[in-house]
LUMMAR-470854 format. One record per residue (C-alpha): x negated, y negated, z; residue in one letter. Coordinates in steps of 0.05 Angstrom, whole numbers, plus 32768, in hexadecimal, padded with zeros to 4 digits. Layout:
XYZA
...
***
This chain:
800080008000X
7FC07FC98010X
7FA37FBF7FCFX
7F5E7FC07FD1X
7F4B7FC37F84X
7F737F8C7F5FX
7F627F387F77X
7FA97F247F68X
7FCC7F507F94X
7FCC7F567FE4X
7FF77F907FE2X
80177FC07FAEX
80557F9A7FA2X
806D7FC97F68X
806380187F50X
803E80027F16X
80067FE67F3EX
7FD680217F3BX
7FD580267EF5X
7FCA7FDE7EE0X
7F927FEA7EBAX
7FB580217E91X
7FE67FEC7E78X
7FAF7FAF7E78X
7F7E7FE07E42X
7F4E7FE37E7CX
7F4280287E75X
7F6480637E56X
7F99807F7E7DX
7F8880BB7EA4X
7FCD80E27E93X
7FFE80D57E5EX
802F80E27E89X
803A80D27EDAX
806F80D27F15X
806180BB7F59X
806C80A27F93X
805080587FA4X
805080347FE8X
806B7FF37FD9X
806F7FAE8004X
80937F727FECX
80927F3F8015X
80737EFB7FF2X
806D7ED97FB0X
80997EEA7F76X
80B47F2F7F9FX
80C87F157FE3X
81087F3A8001X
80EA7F26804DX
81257EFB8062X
81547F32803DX
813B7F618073X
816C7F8080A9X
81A97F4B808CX
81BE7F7D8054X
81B07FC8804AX
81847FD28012X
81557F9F801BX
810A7FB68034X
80C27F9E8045X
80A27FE38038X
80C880178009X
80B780497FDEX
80B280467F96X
80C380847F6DX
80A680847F23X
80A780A97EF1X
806C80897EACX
805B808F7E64X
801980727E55X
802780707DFEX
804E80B17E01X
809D80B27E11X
80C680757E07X
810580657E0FX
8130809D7E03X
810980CA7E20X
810C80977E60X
815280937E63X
817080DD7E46X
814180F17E82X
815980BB7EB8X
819F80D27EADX
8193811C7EBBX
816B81107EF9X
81A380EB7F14X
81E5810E7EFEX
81C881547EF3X
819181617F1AX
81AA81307F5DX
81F881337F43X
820A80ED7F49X
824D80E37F37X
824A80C97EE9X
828180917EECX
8258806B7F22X
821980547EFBX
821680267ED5X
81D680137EA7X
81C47FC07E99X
81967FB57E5EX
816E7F787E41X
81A17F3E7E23X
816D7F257DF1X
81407EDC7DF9X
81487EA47DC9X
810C7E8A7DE7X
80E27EC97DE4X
81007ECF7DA1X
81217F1E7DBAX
81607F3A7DABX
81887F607DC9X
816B7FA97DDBX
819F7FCF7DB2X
816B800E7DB4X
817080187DFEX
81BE80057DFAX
81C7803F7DCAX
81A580717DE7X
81D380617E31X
820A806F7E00X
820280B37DF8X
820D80B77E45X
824080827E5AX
827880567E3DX
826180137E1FX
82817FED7E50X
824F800C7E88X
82177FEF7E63X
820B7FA77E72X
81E57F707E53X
81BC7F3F7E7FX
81857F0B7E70X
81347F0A7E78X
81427EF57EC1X
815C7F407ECDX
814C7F6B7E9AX
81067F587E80X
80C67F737EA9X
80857F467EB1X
804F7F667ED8X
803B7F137EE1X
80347ECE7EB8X
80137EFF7E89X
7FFC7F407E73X
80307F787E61X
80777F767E5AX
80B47F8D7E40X
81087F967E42X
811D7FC07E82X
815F7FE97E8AX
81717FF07ECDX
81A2801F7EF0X
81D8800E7F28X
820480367F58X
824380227F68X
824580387FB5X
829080187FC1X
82CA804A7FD1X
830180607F9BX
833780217FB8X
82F67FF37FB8X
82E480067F71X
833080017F5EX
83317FC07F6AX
82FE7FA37F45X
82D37FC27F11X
82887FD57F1FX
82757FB47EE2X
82807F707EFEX
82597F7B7F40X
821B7F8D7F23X
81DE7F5B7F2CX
820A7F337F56X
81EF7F427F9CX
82267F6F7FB1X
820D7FA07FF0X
82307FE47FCEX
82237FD17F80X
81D57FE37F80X
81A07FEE7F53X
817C802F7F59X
814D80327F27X
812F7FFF7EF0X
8115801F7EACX
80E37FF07E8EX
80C27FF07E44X
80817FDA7E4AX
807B7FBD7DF8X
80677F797DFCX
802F7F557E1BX
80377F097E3AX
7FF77ED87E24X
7FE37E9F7E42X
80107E707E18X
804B7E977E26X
80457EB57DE0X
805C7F047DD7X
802E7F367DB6X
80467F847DACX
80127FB57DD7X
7FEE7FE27DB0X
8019801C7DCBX
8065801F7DF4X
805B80307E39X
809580487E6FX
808D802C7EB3X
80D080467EE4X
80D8802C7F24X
8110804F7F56X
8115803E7F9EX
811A80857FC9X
813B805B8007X
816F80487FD3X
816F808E7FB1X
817880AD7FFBX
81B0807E800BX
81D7809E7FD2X
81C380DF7FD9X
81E180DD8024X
821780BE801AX
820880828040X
822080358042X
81DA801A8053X
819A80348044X
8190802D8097X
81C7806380A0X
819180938079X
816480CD80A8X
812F808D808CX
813E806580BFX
817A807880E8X
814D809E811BX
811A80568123X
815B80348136X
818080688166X
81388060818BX
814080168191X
818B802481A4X
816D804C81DCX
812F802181F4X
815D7FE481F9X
819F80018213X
81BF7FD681D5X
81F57FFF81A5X
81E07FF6815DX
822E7FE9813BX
821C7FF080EBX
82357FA180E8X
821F7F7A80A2X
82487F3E80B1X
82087F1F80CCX
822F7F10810EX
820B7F438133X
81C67F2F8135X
81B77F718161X
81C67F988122X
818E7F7280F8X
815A7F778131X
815F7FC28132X
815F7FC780E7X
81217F9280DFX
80FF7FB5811DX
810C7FFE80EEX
80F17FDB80B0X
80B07FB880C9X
80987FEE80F1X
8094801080ACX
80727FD98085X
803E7FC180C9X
802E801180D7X
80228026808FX
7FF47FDD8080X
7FCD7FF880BAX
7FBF803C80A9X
7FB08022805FX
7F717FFC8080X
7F937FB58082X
7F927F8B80CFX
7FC37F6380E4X
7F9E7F1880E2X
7FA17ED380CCX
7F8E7EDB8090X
7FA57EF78043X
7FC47F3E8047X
7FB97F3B8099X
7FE47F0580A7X
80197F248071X
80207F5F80ABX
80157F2980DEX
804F7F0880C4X
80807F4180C1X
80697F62810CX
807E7F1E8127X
80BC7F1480FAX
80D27F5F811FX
80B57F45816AX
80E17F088160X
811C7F29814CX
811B7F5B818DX
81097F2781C0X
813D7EF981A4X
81747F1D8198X
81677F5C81B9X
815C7F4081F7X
81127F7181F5X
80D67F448215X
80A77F84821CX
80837F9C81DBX
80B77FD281B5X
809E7FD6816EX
806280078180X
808B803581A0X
80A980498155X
805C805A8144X
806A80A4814CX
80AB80AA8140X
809A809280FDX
805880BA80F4X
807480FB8105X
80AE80F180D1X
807880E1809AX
8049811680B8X
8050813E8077X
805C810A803DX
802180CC8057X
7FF381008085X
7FB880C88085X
7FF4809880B8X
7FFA80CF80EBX
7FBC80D980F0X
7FAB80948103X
7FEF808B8130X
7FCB807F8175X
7FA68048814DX
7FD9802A8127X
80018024816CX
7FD480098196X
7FC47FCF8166X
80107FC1815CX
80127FBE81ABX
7FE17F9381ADX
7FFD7F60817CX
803C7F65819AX
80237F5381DCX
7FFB7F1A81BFX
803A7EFB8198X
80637F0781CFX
803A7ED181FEX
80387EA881BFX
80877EAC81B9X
80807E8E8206X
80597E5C81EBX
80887E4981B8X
80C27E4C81E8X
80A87E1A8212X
80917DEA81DDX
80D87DE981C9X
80EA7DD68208X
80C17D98820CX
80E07D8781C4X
810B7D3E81C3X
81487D3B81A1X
815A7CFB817CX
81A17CFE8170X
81A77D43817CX
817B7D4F813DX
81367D6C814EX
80FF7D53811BX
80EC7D7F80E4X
80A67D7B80F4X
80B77D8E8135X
80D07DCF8119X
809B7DDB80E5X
80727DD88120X
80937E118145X
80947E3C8100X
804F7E2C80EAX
80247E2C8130X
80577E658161X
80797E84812AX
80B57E708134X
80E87E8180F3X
81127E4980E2X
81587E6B80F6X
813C7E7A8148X
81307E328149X
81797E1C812CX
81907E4E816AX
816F7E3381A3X
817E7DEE818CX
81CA7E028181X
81C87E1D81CCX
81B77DD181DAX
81E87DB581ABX
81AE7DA28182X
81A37DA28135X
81617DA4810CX
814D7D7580CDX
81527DAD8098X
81367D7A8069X
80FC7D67808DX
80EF7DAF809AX
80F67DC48050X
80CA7D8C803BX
80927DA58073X
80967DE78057X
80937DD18014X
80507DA7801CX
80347DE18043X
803F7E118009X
80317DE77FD5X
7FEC7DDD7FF3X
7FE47E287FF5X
7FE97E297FA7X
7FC27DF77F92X
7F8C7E147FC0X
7F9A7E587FA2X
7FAB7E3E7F55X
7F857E5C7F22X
7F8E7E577EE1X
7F747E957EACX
7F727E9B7E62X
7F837ED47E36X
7F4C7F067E31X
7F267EFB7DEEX
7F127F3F7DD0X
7EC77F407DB4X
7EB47F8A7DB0X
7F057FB07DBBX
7EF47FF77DDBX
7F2380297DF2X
7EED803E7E20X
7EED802A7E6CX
7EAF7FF67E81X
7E7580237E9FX
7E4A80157ED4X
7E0A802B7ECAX
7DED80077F09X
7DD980477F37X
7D9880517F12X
7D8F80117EE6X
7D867FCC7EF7X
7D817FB97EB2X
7DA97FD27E79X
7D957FBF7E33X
7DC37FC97DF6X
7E027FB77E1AX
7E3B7F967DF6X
7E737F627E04X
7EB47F817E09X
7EE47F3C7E1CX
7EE17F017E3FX
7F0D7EC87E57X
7F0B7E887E78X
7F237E797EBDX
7F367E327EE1X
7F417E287F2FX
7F2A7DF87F5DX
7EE67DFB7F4CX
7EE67DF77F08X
7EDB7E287EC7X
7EB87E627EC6X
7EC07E9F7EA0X
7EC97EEB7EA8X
7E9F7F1C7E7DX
7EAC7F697E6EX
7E767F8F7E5FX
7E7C7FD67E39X
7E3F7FEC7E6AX
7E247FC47EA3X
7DF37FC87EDCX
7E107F977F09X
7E3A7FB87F47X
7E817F977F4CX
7E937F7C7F93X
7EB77FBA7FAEX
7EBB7FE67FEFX
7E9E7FA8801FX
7E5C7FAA7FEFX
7E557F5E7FCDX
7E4F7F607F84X
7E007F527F64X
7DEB7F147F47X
7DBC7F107F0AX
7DC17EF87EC2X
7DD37F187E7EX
7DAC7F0D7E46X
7DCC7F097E0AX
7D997F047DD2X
7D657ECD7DEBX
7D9D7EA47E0DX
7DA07EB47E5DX
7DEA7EAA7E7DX
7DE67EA77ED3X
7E167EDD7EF1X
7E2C7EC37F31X
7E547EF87F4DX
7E747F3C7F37X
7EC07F497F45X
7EED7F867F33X
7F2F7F807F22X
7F527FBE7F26X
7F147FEA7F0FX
7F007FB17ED7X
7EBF7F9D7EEAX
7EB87F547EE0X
7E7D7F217EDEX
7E837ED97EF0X
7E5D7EA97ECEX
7E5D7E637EC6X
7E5A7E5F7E77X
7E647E7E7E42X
7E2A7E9C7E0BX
7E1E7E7B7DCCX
7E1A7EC27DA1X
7E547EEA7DC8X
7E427F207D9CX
7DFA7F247DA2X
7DDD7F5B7DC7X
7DE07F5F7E0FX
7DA77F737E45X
7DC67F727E8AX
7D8F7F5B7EC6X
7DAA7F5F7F0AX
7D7C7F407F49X
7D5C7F847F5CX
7D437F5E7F98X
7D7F7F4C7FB8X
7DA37F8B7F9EX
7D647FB77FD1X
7D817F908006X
7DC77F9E7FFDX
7DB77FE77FF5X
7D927FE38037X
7DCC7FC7805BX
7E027FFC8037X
7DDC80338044X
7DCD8022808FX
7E2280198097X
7E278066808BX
7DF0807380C1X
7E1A803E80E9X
7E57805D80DFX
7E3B80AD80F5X
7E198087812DX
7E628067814DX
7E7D80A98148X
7E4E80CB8168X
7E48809581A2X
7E92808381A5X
7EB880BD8198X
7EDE80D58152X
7F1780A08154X
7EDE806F8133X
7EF9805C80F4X
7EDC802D80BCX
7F107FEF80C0X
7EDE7FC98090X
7E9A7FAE8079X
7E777F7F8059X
7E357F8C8040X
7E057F588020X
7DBD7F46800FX
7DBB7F1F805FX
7DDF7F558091X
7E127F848095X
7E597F7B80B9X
7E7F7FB780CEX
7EBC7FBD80E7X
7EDE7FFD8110X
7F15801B8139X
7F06801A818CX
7F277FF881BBX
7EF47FDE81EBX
7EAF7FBC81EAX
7E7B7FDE81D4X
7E507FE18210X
7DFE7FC38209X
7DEE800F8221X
7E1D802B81EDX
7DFB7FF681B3X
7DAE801381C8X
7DC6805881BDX
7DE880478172X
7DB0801E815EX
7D79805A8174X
7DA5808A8150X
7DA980658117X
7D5780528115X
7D4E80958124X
7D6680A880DEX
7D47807480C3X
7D06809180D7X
7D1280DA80BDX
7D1380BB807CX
7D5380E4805FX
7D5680EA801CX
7D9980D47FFCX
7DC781077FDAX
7DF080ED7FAAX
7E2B811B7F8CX
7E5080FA7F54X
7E9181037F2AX
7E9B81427F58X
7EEC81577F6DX
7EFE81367FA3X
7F0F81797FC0X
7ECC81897FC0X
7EB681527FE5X
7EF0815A8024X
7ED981A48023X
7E958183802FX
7EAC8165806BX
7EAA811B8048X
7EC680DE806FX
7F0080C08046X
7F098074805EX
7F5880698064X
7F72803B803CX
7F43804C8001X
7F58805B7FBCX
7F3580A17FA6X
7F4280C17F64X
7F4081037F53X
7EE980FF7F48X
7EC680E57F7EX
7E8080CD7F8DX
7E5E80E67FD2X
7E2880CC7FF2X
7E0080F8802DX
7DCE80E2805BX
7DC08126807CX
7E078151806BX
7DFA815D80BFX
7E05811380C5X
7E2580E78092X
7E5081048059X
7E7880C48031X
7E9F80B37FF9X
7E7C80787FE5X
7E7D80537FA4X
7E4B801F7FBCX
7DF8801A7FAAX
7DC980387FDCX
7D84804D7FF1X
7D6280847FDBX
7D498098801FX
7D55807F8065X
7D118063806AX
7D1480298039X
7D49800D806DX
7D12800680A0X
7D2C7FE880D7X
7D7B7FE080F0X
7D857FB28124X
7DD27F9A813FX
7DD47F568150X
7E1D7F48815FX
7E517F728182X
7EA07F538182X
7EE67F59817AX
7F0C7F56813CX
7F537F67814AX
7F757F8D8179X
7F597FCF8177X
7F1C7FB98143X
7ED47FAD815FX
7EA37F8E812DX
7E587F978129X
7E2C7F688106X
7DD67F8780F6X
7D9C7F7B80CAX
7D717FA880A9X
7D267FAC808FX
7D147F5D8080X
7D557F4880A6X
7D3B7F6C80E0X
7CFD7F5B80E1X
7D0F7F1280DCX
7D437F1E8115X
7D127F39814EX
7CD47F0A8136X
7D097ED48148X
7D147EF6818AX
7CD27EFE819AX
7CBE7EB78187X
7CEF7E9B81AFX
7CDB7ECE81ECX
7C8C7EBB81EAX
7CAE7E6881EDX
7CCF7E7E822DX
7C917E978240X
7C717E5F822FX
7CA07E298255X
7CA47E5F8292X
7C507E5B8298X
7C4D7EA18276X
7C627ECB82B2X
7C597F1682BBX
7C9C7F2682BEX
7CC97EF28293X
7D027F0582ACX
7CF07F0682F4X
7CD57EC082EAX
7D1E7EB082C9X
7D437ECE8309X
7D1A7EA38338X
7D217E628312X
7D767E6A8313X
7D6D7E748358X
7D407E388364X
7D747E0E8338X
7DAD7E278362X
7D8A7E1883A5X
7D777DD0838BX
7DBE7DC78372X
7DD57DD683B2X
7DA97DA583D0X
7DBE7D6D839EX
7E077D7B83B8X
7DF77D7583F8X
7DDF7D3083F0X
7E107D1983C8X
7E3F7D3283FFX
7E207D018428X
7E287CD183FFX
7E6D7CDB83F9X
7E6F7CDF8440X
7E527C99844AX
7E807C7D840DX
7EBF7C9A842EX
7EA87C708474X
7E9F7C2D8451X
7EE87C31842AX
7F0A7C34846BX
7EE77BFD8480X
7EFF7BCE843FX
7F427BE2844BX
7F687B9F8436X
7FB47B9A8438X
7FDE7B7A83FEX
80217B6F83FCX
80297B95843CX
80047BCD841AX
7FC07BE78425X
7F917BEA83EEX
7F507BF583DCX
7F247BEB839BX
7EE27C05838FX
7EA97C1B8362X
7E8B7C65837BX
7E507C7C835BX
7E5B7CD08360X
7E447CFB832BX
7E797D36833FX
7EB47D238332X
7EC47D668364X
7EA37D3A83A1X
7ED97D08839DX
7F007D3683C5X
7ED17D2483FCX
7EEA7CDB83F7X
7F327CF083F7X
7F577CBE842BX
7F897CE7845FX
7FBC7CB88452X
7FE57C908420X
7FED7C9E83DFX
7FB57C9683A5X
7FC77C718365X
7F797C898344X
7F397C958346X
7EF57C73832AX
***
């Protein structure tokens, strides 16, 4: 679900995700045909059903997407004649309840009508089941651009026999109604969308079908709601339980208990499952996404069902065991996963506090509070708009919806122009149906390499442009390893490479111009220097990673890294500090290894059942295909799948040295070391600035005994000092009574005190009358 691989995407938002590149021309499609199952989240940006969530029943955060693809083979009638039987053959839906939409046509787009697809529905149901609608509902973009294509989607009509009596299901559909529901969307991938908004026809038709299971299950059962399903039923009896509250199947939106339970059921789902796929709840990108929707759930229970005590982690196993056998890789992480939700439910809970008490200390003017006043609350304690407009209605209050729209509206507005960027239409030099290779394990330099595309790309900074490669040497950014640097030479002309990117599995280098001869020949040069280090660093996370496990126990898990030519950062599952005792024992492990210079074993393209028979550790969250690389620093030791650059023995690191020890998250400890020059650089910095304390300290013996004794010198002098000044406050105190004057019939003094501590002015402190200051 936490997409790793593709730049424009936090989260898989859509089934099609995962094979992005077979529609883009990436690289050849693995299968010509495909059905899956996709973890989806939609909860931002063009696919945002958040607020839907808990009002209606077959709205979701985290669902399942069932697909069934045809990468250039099947098209449409194979799509549809097939569609139909699953449904009313195989599933045996009743056949006067579905109805199938299909695309109206697009003056603009120059379309018509797709009279194929309509025909082919035609040999299943009457005309007057098959609908028309317009590009807003039946015409698929995967984005502003790339491919496209006319979508025919299929609807249920849930509503009893009297219901459907009374008006038609033709006239519900796309209109919002809760029992009129689309099931399933058939899209024709046959166009693709450039830059200018122009159409081109793909080289080949592509089938992309999306079909919700929650929604599938719903009709399967029987069911009015897709929260009635054995999907989520059981979360909410639980809740019913823990909070002693009845759960009444109510959509009038009256019962706000009834949308707590069924938001508490959803989120659990989307939080535990962005967890387990290697994402953190933070304040950042895809962590603040889960961030967002944990708080959305806390807010809903504390407010409405009257729950001040964290609740959400105690679905964690409930949830695990039921998806024990479909998404294995969640249970096994389920102590994990509920001990961070805990945590951030405790911390938003004292936050929610927070909030409750700023609100107090809001002014009313008019009854109206401000709406920067309730930005403030949303933006800084999290506080959704509609919890504010109820504890201001319990005061007889109101809020300035304008003001808070037009907050909002600045806030997100500068969120996209930080995040615009502009790209151009891939220019083809040398077209390949080949994938890009990386050639970078053994080479640094690659000669006879050819341009494959380019483009342009505008943001914030400026233009720069993205090159394809057929071969290349340079590693893409990817699995916490930074992407080289280096320069391509096309010809006699050099071009910088400032960084390397992947998107999707297109490896892509930056640069800041573009070639005069885009066809010349290319040689690729990446800095071999920098590159050692990184290598260094990688390769001394593995012996990191063996070394936590065997200090810490087996619940150590990889929660991220970042790996570059300066240090390494890792990041890992345990829930307390790592001790200085328990830090001396990883780092001798780890040198240890270092020293019995073990020669690296390198398996690649091998099954990826090979490699868990090997005893391999998988990193959760990763995407793995079916051939795998594996790298093994003593198969007694460290065994990983690893797609990043490393050393060819543990020697070449030559020194590992941790230099920073700290929490990341709840649950997430972070470790920051050096290696070989790093190293070195580190502890002739600590010992420069030890021989300077030697130095000021006359060069003791024993430093540190020398240290000890000087604190307690400083604390006995302090002490002194204090007792002095005491004195001195002592003598002050004697010669205020004596200035004493009386005004007005009052008694007053004014005077100038020279004390240092302000803590010593309680020593002045007259026993009577009251004190207006001090000086």
């Amino acid at each position: 679900m936490v997409n790793k691989d593709d730049p424009t995407l936090m989260f898989t938002n859509a089934g099609m995700n995962p094979f992005k590149d077979f529609f883009l021309g990436h690289k050849p499609p693995t299968h010509k045909r495909i059905a899956d199952t996709q973890k989806c989240l939609r909860v931002s940006g063009k696919h945002n059903d958040l607020e839907e969530v808990g009002r209606d029943g077959y709205h979701h955060t985290m669902f399942e997407m069932l697909g069934n693809w045809s990468f250039g083979d099947y098209f449409k009638k194979e799509a549809i004649d097939w569609a139909w039987e699953l449904l009313t053959v195989r599933l045996q839906m009743p056949k006067d309840k579905i109805y199938a939409s299909v695309f109206g046509g697009d003056k603009e787009d120059g379309l018509p009508e797709d009279t194929e697809a309509r025909g082919y529905w035609q040999q299943w149901m009457p005309n007057e089941r098959i609908l028309s609608f317009s590009r807003k509902d039946n015409f698929w973009e995967m984005g502003d651009t790339g491919p496209c294509g006319p979508c025919s989607e299929i609807h249920v009509d849930l509503r009893s026999d009297e219901e459907r009596a009374l008006i038609p299901g033709a006239e519900l559909v796309n209109i919002g109604h809760p029992s009129v529901i689309e099931i399933w969307n058939l899209v024709f991938m046959q166009f693709n969308r450039k830059a200018d908004g122009s159409l081109e026809p793909l080289p080949a038709k592509h089938v992309d079908t999306g079909m919700g299971f929650e929604r599938l299950v719903r009709v399967i059962q029987g069911k009015t709601s897709n929260y009635d399903t054995d999907i989520f039923a059981p979360l909410i009896h639980y809740v019913e339980q823990a909070t002693g509250i009845p759960y009444r199947n109510d959509y009038s939106g009256q019962v706000m208990s009834d949308i707590a339970m069924r938001v508490l059921a959803d989120h659990v789902r989307a939080v535990s499952f962005g967890i387990a796929d290697g994402e953190m709840p933070s304040n950042t990108g895809a962590g603040y996404v889960l961030r967002r929707i944990l708080r959305r759930a806390v807010r809903y229970y504390y407010t409405f069902l009257n729950t001040k005590e964290p609740l959400m982690h105690r679905l964690v196993p409930l949830l695990a065991d039921f998806f024990k056998d479909i998404f294995p890789g969640f249970h096994e992480q389920r102590d994990f996963v509920k001990r961070v939700i805990e945590q951030e439910e405790i911390s938003f809970l004292r936050t929610l506090e927070g909030g409750i008490k700023r609100f107090e200390t809001l002014k009313a003017t008019n009854t109206v509070i401000s709406g920067k006043d309730a930005f403030e609350l949303y933006d800084t304690y999290g506080f959704p708009i509609d919890l504010t407009r109820l504890m201001a209605s319990e005061k007889g209050w109101s809020i300035d919806e304008k003001g808070f729209e037009k907050a909002l509206q600045e806030q997100k507005q500068r969120s996209r122009s930080d995040a615009n960027v502009a790209a151009g239409d891939w220019i083809d030099v040398n077209p390949t149906n080949d994938s890009p290779v990386f050639d970078g394990y053994d080479h640094d330099q690659l000669d006879g390499v050819k341009l494959v595309k380019y483009r342009s790309m505008e943001d914030r900074d400026g233009t720069h442009y993205q090159l394809v490669l057929d071969r290349t040497s340079f590693y893409p950014e990817g699995g916490g390893q930074v992407g080289d640097k280096g320069y391509l030479a096309f010809g006699n002309e050099r071009i910088e490479v400032t960084d390397m990117i992947k998107e999707n599995d297109l490896p892509i280098h930056i640069t800041g111009r573009m070639p005069k001869e885009v066809t010349a020949a290319v040689t690729t040069h990446i800095n071999s220097t920098r590159r050692r280090l990184i290598e260094n660093n990688h390769s001394a996370t593995h012996l990191l990673h063996a070394a936590l496990r065997e200090v810490l126990g087996d619940h150590v898990q990889q929660r991220g890294s970042l790996l570059n030519e300066d240090y390494l950062r890792f990041d890992f599952s345990h829930f307390a500090k790592v001790t200085p005792e328990e830090i001396l024992k990883i780092e001798t492990i780890v040198n240890q290894k270092i020293r019995e210079d073990i020669r690296l074993k390198e398996d690649r393209n091998i099954p990826i059942s090979q490699a868990e028979k090997s005893g391999a550790r998988m990193l959760f969250g990763e995407k793995y295909g079916e051939k795998v690389r594996m790298i093994t620093f003593d198969p007694a030791y460290s065994i990983e799948l690893c797609g990043g650059c490393h050393v060819s023995s543990t020697g070449r690191i030559g020194f590992f040295k941790i230099i920073a020890e700290s929490a990341v998250a709840a649950g997430v400890r972070r470790i920051e070391a050096v290696t070989a020059d790093g190293a070195e650089k580190f502890v002739q910095e600590q010992l420069e600035q030890l021989s300077l304390i030697r130095h000021e300290l006359k060069n003791p013996a024993d430093p540190i005994k020398a240290v000890k004794e000087l604190l307690t010198e400083v604390k006995e002098l302090k002490q002194q000092l204090e007792e002095v000044e005491l004195g001195k406050a002592a003598e002050s105190k004697a010669g205020l009574l004596k200035s004493i004057e009386e005004v007005n019939g009052i008694k007053f003094i004014s005077s100038e005190i020279a004390i240092s501590d302000q803590k010593l002015l309680k020593a002045i402190d007259l026993p009577d009358g009251p004190r207006t200051g001090r000086k």
